[in-house]
C-alpha positions in Angstrom: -10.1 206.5 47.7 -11.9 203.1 48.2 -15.8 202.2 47.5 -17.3 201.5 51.1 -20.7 199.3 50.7 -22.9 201.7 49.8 -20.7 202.3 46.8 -19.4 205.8 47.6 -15.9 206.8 48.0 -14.5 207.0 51.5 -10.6 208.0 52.0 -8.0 205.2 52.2 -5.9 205.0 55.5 -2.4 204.7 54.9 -1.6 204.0 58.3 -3.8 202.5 61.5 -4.3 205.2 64.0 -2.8 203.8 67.1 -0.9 200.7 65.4 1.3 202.3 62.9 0.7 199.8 60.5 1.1 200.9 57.0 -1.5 200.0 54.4 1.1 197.7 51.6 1.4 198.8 48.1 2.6 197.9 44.7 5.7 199.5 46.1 5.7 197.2 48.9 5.2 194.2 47.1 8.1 194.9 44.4 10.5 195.2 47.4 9.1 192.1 49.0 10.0 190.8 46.0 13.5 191.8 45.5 14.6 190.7 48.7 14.0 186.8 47.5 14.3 187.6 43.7 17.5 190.2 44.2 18.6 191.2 40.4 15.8 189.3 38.9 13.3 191.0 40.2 12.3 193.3 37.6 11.6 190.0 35.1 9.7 188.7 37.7 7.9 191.7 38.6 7.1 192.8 34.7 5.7 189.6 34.2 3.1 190.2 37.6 1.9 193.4 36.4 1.2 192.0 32.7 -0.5 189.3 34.4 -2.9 191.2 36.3 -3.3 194.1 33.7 -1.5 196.9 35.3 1.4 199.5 34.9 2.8 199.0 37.7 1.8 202.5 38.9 -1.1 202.2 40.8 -2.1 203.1 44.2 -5.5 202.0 44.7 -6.3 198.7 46.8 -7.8 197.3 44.1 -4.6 197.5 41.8 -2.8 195.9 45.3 -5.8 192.8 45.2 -5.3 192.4 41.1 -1.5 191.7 42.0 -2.3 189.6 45.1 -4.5 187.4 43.0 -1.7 187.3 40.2 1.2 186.6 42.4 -1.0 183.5 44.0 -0.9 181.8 40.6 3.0 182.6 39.9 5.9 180.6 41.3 5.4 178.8 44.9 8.1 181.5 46.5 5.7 184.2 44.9 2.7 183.1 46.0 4.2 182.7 49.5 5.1 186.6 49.4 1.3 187.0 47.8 0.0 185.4 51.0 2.1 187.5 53.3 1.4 190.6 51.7 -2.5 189.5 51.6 -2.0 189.3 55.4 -0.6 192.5 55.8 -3.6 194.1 53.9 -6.0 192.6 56.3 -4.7 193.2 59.5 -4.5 196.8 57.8 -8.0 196.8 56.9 -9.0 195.4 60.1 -7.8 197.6 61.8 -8.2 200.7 60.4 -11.5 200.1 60.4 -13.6 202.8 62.5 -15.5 199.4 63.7 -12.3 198.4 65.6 
């Protein structure tokens, strides 16, 4: 669930209608990671989640955005994925939109 402006829940779309664009996760952004951090990735990604106060476990947006703001003040390489993965969430968002 999400919290639309009027502060009530509204489902989360994990995929765009039409576009097949899935919403990323935390799940998403750990294997972003590994395919530039390979065997180091779980250091990397332990020291993420500390950094933005989660397990690691989430699957809310907001645990996503925490770790999108954490990763942009990591490691240039990191913040690079943070950027792409911040992308990805918007074009998501955007589109899923019922305004769209």
């Amino acid at each position: 669930m999400s919290e639309n402006a009027a502060g009530t829940d509204v489902p989360v779309a994990t995929k765009t209608p039409s576009y097949q664009l899935e919403r990323p996760t935390l799940a998403t952004a750990r294997a972003a990671l590994r395919s530039f951090y390979g065997p180091h990735t779980d250091d990397v990604w332990r020291t993420l989640i500390f950094s933005a106060g989660l397990s690691g476990d989430e699957t809310d947006p907001a645990s996503l955005r925490r770790l999108l703001a954490a990763m942009q003040g990591a490691a240039p390489l990191i913040q690079l994925c943070g950027r792409g993965l911040a992308i990805r969430l918007a074009a998501h968002e955007r589109l899923a939109s019922p305004q769209h």
